[in-house]
C-alpha positions as a Markdown table, in Angstrom:
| # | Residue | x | y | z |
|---|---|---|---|---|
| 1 | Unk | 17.1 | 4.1 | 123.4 |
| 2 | Unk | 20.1 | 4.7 | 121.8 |
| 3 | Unk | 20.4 | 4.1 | 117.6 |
| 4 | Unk | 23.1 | 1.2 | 117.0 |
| 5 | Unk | 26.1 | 2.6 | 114.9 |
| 6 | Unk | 26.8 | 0.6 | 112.1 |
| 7 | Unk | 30.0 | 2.4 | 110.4 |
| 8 | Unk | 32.3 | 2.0 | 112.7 |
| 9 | Unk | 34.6 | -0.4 | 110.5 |
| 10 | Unk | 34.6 | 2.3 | 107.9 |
| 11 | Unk | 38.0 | 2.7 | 105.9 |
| 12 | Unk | 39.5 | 5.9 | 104.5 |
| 13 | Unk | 40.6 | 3.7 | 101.5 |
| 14 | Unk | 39.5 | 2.9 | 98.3 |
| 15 | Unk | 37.6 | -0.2 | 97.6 |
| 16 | Unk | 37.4 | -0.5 | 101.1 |
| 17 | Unk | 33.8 | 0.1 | 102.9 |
| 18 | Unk | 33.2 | 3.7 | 103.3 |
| 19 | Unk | 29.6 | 4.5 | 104.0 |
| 20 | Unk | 28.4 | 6.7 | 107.1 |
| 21 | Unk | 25.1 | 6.3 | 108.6 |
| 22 | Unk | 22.6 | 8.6 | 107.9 |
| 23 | Unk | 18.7 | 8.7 | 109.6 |
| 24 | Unk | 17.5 | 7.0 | 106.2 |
| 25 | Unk | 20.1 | 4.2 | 106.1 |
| 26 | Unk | 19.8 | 3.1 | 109.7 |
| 27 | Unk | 16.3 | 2.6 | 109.3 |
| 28 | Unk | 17.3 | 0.8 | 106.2 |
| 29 | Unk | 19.4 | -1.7 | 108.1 |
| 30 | Unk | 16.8 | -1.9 | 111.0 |
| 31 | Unk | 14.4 | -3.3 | 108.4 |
| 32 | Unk | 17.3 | -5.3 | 106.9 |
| 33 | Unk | 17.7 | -7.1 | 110.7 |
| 34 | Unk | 14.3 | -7.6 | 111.2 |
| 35 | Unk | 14.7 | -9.9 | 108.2 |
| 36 | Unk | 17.5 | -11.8 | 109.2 |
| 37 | Unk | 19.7 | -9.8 | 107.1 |
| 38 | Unk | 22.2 | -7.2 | 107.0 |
| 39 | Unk | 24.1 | -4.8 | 103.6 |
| 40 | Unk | 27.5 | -6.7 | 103.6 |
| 41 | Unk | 28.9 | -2.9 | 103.4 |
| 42 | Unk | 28.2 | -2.1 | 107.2 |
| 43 | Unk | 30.8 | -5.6 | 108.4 |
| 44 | Unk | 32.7 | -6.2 | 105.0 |
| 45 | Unk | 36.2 | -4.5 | 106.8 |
| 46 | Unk | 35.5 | -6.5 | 109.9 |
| 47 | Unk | 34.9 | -9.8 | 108.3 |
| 48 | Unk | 37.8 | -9.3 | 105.5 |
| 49 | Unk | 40.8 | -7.8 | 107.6 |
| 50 | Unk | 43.4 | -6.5 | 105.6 |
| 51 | Unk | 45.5 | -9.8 | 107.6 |
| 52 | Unk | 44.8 | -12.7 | 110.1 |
| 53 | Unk | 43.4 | -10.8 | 112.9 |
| 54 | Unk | 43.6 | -13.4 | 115.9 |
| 55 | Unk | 41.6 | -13.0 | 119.3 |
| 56 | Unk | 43.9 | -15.2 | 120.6 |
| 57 | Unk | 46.9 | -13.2 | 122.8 |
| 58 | Unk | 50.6 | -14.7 | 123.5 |
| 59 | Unk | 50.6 | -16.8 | 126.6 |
| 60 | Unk | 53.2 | -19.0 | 128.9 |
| 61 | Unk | 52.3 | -21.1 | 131.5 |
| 62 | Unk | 55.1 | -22.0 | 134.1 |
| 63 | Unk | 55.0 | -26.3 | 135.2 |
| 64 | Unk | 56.3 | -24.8 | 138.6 |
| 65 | Unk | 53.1 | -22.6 | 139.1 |
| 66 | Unk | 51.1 | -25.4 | 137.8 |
| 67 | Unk | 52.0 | -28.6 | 139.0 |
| 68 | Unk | 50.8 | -28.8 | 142.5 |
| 69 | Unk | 47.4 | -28.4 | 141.5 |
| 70 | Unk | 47.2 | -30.6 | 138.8 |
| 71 | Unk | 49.1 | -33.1 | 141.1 |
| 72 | Unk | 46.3 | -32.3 | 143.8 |
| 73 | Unk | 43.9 | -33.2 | 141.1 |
| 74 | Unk | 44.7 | -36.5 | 141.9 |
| 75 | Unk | 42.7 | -36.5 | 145.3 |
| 76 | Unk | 40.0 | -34.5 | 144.3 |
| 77 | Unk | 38.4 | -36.7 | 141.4 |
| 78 | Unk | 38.9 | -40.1 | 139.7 |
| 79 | Unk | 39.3 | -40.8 | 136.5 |
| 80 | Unk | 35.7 | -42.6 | 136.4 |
| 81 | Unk | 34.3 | -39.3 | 137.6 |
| 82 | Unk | 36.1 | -36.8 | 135.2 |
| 83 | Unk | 36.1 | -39.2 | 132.4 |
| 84 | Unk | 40.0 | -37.4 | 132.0 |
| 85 | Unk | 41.5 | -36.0 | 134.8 |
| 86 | Unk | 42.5 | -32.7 | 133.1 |
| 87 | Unk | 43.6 | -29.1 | 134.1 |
| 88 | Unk | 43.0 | -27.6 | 130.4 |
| 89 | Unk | 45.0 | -24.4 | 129.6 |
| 90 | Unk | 43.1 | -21.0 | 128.2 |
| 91 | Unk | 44.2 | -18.9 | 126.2 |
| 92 | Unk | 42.0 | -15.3 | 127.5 |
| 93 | Unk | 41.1 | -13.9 | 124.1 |
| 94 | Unk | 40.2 | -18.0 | 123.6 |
| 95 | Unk | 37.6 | -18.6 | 126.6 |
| 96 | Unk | 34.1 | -18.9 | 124.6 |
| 97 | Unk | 35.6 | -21.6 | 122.8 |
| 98 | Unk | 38.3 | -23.7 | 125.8 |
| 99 | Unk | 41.5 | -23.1 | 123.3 |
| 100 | Unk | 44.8 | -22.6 | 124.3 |
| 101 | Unk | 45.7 | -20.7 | 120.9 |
| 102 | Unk | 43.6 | -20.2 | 117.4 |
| 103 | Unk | 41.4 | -23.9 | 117.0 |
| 104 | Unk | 43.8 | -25.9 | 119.5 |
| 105 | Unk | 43.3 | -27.4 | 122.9 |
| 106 | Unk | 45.7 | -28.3 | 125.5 |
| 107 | Unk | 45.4 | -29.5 | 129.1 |
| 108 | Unk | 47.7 | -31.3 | 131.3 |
| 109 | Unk | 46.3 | -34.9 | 132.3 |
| 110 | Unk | 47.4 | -36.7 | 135.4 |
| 111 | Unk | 46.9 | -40.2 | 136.5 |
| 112 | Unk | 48.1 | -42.1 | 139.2 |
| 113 | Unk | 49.8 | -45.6 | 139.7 |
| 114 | Unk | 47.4 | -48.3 | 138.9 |
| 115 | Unk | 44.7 | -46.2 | 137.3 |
| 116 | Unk | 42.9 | -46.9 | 133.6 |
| 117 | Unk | 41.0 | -44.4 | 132.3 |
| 118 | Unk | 37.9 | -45.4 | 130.2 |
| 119 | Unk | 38.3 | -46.3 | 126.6 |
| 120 | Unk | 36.8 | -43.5 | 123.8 |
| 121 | Unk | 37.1 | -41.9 | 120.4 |
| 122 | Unk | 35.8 | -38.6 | 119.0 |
| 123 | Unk | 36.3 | -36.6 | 115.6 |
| 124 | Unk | 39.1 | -34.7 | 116.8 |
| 125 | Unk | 42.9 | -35.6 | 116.2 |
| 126 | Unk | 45.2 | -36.3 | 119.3 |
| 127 | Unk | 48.4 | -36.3 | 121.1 |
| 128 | Unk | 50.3 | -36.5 | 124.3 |
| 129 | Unk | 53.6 | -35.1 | 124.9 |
| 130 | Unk | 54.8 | -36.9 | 128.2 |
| 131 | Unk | 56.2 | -34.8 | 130.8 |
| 132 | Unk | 56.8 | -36.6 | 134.0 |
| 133 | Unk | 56.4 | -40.0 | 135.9 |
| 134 | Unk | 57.1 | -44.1 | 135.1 |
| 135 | Unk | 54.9 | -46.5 | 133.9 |
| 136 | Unk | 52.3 | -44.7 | 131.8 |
| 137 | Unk | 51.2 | -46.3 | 128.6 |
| 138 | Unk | 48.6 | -45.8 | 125.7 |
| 139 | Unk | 46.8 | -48.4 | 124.0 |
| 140 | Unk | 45.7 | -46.8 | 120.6 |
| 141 | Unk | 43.3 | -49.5 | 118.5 |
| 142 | Unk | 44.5 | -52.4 | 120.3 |
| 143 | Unk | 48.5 | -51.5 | 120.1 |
| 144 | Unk | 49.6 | -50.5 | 123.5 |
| 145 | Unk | 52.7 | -48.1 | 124.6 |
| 146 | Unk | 54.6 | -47.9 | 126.7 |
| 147 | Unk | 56.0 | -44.1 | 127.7 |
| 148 | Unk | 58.6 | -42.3 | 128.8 |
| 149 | Unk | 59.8 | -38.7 | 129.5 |
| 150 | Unk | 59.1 | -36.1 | 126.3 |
| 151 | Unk | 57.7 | -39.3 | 124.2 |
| 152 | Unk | 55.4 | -37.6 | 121.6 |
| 153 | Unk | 52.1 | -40.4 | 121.4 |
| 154 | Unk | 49.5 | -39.9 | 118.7 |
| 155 | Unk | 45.9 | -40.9 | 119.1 |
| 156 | Unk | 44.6 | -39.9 | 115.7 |
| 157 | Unk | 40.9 | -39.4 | 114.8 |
| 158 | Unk | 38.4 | -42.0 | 115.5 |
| 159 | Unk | 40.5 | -44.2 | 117.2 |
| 160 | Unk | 39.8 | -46.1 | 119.9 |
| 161 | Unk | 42.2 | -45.3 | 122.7 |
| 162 | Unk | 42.7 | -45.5 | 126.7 |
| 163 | Unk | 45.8 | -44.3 | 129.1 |
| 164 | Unk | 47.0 | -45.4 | 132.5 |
| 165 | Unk | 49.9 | -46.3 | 134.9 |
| 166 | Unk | 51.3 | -49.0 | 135.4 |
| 167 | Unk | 50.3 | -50.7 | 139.0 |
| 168 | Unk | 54.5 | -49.8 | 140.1 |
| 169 | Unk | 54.8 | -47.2 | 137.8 |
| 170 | Unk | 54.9 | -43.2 | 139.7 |
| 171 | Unk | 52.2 | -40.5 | 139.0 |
| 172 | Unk | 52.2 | -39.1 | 135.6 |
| 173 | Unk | 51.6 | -35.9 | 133.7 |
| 174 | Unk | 51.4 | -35.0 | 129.9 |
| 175 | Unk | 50.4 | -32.5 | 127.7 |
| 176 | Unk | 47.5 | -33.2 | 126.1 |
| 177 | Unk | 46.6 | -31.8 | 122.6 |
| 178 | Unk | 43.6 | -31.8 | 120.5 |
| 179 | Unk | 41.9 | -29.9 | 117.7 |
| 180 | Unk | 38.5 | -29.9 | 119.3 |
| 181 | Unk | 38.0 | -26.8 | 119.0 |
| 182 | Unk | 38.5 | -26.7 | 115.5 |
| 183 | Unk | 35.9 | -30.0 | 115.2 |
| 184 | Unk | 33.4 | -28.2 | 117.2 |
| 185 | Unk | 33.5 | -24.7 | 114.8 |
| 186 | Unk | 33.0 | -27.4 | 111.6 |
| 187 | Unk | 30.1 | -28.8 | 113.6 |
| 188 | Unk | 31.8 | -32.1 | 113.2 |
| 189 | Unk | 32.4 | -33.4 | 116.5 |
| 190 | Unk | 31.5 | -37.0 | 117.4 |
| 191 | Unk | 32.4 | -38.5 | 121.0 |
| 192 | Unk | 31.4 | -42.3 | 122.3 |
| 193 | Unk | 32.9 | -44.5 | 125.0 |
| 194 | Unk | 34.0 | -48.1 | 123.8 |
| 195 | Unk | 30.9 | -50.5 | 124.5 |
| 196 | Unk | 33.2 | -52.4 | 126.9 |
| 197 | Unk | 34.7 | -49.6 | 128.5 |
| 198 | Unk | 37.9 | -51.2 | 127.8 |
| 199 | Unk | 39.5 | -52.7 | 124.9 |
| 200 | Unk | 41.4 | -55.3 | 124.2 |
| 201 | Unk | 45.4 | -55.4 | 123.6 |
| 202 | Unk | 45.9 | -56.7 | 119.9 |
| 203 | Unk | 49.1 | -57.0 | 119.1 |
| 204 | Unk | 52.9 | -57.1 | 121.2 |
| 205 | Unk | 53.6 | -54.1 | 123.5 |
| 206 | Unk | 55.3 | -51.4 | 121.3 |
| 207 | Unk | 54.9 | -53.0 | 118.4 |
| 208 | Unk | 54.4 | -49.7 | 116.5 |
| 209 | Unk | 57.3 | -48.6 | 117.2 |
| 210 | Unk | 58.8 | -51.3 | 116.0 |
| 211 | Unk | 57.7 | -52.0 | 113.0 |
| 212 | Unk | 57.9 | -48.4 | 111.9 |
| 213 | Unk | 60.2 | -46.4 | 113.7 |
| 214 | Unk | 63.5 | -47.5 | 111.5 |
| 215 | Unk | 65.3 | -44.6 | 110.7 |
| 216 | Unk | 65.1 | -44.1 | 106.6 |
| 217 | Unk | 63.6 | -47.7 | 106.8 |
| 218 | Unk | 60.2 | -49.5 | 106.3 |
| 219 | Unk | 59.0 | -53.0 | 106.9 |
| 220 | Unk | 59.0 | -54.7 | 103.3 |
| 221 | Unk | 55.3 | -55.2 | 102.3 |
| 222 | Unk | 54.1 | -53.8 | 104.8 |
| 223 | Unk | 50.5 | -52.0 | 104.1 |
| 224 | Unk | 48.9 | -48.8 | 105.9 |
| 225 | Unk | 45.7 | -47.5 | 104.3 |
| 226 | Unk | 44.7 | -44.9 | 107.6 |
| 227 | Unk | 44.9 | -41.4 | 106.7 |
| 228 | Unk | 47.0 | -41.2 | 109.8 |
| 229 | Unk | 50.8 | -42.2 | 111.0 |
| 230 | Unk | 51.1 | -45.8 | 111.4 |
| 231 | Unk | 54.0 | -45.3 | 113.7 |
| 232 | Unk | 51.8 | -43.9 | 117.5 |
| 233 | Unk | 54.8 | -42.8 | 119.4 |
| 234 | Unk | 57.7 | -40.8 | 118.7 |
| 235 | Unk | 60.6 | -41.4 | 121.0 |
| 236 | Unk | 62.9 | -39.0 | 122.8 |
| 237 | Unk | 66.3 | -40.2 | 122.5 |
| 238 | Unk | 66.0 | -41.0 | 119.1 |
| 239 | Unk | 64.2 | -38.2 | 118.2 |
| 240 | Unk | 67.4 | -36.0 | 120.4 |
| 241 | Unk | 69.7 | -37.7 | 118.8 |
| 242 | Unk | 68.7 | -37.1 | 115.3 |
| 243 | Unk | 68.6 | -33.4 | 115.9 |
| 244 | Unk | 71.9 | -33.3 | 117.2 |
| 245 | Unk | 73.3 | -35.4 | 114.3 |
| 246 | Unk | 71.5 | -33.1 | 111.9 |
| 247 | Unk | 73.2 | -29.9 | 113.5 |
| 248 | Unk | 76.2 | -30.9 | 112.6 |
| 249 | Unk | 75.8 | -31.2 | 109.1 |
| 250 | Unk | 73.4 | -27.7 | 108.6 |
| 251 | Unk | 73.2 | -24.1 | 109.5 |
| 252 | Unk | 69.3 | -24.8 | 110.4 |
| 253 | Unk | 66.9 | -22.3 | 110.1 |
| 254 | Unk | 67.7 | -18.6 | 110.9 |
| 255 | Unk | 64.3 | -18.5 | 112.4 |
| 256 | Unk | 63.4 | -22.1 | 114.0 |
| 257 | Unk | 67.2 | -23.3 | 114.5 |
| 258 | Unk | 67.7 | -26.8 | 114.0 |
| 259 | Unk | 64.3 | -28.1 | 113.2 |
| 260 | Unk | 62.5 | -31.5 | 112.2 |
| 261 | Unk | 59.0 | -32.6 | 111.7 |
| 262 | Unk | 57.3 | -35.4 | 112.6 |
| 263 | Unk | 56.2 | -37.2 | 109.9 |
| 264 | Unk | 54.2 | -40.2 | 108.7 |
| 265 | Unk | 56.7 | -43.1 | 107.6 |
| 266 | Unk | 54.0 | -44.2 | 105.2 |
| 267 | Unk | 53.7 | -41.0 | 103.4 |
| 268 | Unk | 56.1 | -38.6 | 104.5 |
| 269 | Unk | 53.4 | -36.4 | 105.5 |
| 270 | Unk | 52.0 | -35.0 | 108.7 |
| 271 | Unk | 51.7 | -37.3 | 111.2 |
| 272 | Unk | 47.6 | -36.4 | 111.4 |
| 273 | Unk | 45.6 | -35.0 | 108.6 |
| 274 | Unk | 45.0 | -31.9 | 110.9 |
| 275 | Unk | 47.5 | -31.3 | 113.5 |
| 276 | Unk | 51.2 | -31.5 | 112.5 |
| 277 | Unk | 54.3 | -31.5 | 115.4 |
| 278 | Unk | 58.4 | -30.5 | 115.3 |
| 279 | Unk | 61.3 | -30.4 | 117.6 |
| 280 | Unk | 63.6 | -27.9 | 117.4 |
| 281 | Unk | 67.2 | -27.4 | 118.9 |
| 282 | Unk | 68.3 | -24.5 | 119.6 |
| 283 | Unk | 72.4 | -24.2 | 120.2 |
| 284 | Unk | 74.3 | -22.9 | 123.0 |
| 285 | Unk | 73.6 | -19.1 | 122.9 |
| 286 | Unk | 71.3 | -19.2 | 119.4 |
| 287 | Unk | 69.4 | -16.5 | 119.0 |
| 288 | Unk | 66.8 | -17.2 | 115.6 |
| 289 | Unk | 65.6 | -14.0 | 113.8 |
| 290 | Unk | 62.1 | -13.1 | 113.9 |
| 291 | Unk | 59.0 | -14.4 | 110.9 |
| 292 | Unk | 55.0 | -15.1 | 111.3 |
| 293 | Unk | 53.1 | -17.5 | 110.1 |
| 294 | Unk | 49.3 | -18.3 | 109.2 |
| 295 | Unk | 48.8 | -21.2 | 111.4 |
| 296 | Unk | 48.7 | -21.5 | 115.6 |
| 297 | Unk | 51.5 | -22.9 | 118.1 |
| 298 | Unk | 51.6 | -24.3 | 121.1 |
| 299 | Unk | 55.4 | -24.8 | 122.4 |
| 300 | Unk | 56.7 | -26.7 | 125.2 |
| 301 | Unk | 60.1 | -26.8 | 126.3 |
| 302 | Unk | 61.6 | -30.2 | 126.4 |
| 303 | Unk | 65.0 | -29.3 | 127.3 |
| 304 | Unk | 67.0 | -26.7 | 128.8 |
| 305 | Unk | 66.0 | -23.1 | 129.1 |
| 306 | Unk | 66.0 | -19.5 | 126.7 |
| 307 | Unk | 63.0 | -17.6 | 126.1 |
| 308 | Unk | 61.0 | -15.8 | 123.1 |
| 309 | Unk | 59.7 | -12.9 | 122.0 |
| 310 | Unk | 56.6 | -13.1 | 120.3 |
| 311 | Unk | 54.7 | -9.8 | 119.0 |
| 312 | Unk | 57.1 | -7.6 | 121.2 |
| 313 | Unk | 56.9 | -9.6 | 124.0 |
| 314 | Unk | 59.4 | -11.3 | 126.1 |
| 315 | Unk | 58.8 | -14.8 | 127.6 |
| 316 | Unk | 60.9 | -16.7 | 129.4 |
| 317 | Unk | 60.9 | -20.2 | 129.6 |
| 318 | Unk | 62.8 | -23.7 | 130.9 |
| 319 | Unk | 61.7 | -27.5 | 131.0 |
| 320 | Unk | 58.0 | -28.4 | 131.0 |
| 321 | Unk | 56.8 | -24.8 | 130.5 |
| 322 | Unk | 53.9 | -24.4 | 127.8 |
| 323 | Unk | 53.7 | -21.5 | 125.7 |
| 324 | Unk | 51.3 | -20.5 | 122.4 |
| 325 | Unk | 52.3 | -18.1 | 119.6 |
| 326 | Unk | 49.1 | -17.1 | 117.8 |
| 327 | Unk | 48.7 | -17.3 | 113.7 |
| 328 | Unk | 50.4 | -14.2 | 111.7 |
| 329 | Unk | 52.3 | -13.6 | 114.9 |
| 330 | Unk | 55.9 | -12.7 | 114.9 |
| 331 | Unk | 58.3 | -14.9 | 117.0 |
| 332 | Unk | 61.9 | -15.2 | 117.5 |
| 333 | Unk | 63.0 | -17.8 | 120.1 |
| 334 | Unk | 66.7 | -17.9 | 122.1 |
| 335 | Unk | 68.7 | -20.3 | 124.1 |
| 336 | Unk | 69.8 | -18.9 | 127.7 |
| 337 | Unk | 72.5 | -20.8 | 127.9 |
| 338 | Unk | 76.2 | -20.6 | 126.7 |
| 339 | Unk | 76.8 | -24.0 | 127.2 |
| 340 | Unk | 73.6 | -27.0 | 126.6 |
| 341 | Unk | 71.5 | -27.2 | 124.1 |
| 342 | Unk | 67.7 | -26.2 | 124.2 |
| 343 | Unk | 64.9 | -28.0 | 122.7 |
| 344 | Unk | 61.5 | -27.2 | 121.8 |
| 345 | Unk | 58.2 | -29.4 | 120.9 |
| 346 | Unk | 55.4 | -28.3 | 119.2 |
| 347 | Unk | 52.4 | -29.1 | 117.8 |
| 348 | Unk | 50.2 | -26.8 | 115.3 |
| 349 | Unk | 47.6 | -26.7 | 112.7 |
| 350 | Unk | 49.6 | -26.1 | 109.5 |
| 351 | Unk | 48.6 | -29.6 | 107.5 |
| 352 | Unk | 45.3 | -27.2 | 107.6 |
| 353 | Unk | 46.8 | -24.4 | 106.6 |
| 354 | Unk | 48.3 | -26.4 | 103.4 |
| 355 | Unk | 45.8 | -28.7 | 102.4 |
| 356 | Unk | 43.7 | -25.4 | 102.2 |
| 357 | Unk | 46.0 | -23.4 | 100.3 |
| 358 | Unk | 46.1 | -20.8 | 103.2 |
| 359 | Unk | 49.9 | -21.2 | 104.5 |
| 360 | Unk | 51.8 | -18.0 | 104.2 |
| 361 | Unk | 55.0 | -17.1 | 106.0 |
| 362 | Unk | 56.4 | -13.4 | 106.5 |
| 363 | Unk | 60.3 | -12.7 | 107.8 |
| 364 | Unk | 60.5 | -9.9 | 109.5 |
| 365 | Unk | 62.5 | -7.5 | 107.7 |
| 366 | Unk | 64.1 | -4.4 | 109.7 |
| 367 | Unk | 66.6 | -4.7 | 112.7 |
| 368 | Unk | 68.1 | -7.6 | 111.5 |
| 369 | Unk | 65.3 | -9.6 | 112.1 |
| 370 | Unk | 64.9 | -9.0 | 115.9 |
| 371 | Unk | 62.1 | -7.6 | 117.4 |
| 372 | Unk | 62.0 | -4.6 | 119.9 |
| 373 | Unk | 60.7 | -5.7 | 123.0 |
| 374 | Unk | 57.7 | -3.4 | 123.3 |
| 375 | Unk | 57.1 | -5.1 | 127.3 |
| 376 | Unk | 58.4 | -5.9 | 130.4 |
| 377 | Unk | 60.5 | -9.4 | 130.7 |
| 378 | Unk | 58.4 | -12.3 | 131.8 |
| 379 | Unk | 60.1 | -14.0 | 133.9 |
């Protein structure tokens, strides 16, 4: 039987690990195992990388290559049966763990007209990001929603919440993003069904929305003690519209374009302690230079069509398409067209990142900021 190696993270560098194996010190680790231990000297360069070293890899995934089997979803399982009727995305250096990118999920759930999945909550933070169909609403701790095309819908931790379609509404898809990974690695994951399987509608329909969607507003005396946004959805044309009034008063961002987060109307802040969301507009023909960032992405394209190059790759992308850029990865993005505007959500695990003191950000400095495009165009 062959001896394990254990230098083969050895460094030519000083105060790095630089120790090579000799008869006397592999039978000095052998003992070490059979102990449950191990010298810290034999890992140390693998478990402290000189940077973030992420497993996972850059990824798109087209709606057009997607949506007929999600859609066919809808006659192979019900919503009792599945519990969610999901087609979850993976990201391949993310399998052993069901993440699209870093600690994040995302899966794209359909339901049909008429159809009310059960009521639940679990330690992970939520969202949906709706992509297509009429009549599909959330009901989030007894305040119900109704949604609409690229409405951003939070369902924040431990909160009770349930989806469905209207009886006349169409069949409906959305993005569906959690941090469950993340909650699982902690060892931190709760999940129960409400007792009643459903719950009960609280308050008026939208009401969220109104009471805390005014734009630089809040309702006088108003309290909100949850960690959490008090305001559940975030709607489009409002949300379009104060992009496009915001470009024309700024240059934006060389490297995100015309960017704002959502926020918490309460704080501020994130809209959940754990997962924090933007929409950014790129112009007609905008090209953004290239930075990385500690923290994971998963984009979707809410409108029009460009593409990105992340880590020297090139991917292209239009409406509905889903793409992750992993943490300390360099990414530039670009609108294809001359004319319309592109837009692009995102959600990511930066209030992490901050509240641990771990965010960092890196432009990228030669060739103006653009990246070579080390592989072929995906198209």
């Amino acid at each position: 039987m062959a001896i394990e190696s254990y230098d083969q993270y050895r460094e030519e560098m000083i105060g790095r690990a630089n120790v090579a194996d000799t008869p006397e010190l592999v039978a000095y680790y052998e003992r070490l195992k059979q102990l449950g231990t191990g010298a810290l000297w034999t890992v140390a360069n693998k478990i402290e990388p000189w940077e973030p070293a992420s497993t996972s890899v850059p990824y798109l995934w087209r709606y057009k290559d997607l949506r007929d089997d999600v859609m066919k979803a809808l006659d192979l399982v019900t919503p009792e049966q599945a519990g969610r009727r999901v087609v979850y995305l993976e990201n391949p250096g993310r399998a052993d763990v069901v993440a699209a990118v870093g600690w994040l999920y995302s899966g794209l759930q359909v339901m049909g007209p008429g159809e009310l999945a059960s009521s639940h909550r679990h330690s992970a933070s939520a969202l949906r990001f709706i992509m297509e169909g009429e009549g599909a609403f959330t009901n989030v701790d007894g305040h119900k929603m109704t949604l609409g095309a690229n409405d951003f819908v939070l369902t924040p931790n431990g909160t009770w919440h349930e989806h469905g379609v209207a009886d006349g509404g169409t069949p409906c898809i959305w993005q569906d993003g959690l941090d469950i990974p993340l909650m699982n690695a902690l060892e931190a994951n709760f999940y129960e069904v409400h007792p009643d399987l459903q719950q009960a509608v609280s308050y008026a329909v939208d009401d969220s929305t109104a009471t805390w969607a005014g734009t630089g507003l809040r309702p006088a005396g108003m309290a909100w003690s949850k960690p959490y946004s008090p305001l559940f959805k975030y709607e489009w044309a409002p949300t379009y519209e104060a992009l496009t009034k915001y470009g024309r008063v700024t240059d934006g961002s060389p490297f995100d374009g015309v960017m704002m987060e959502y926020v918490n109307p309460h704080t501020g802040g994130p809209v959940m302690q754990t997962i924090g969301a933007s929409m950014q507009l790129l112009r007609p023909g905008e090209h953004t230079r290239a930075h990385r960032q500690t923290g994971s992405f998963v984009y979707q394209c809410a409108k029009g069509k460009g593409w990105s190059i992340i880590n020297g790759q090139r991917f292209d992308w239009q409406e509905r398409d889903i793409f992750v850029v992993p943490a300390w990865a360099y990414h530039e993005h670009a609108n294809g067209s001359d004319s319309e505007d592109a837009c692009l959500f995102t959600f990511n695990d930066l209030p992490v990142m901050r509240a641990l003191g771990l965010y960092r950000e890196e432009a990228l400095g030669e060739n103006g900021g653009h990246q070579p495009v080390l592989s072929g165009t995906k198209a």
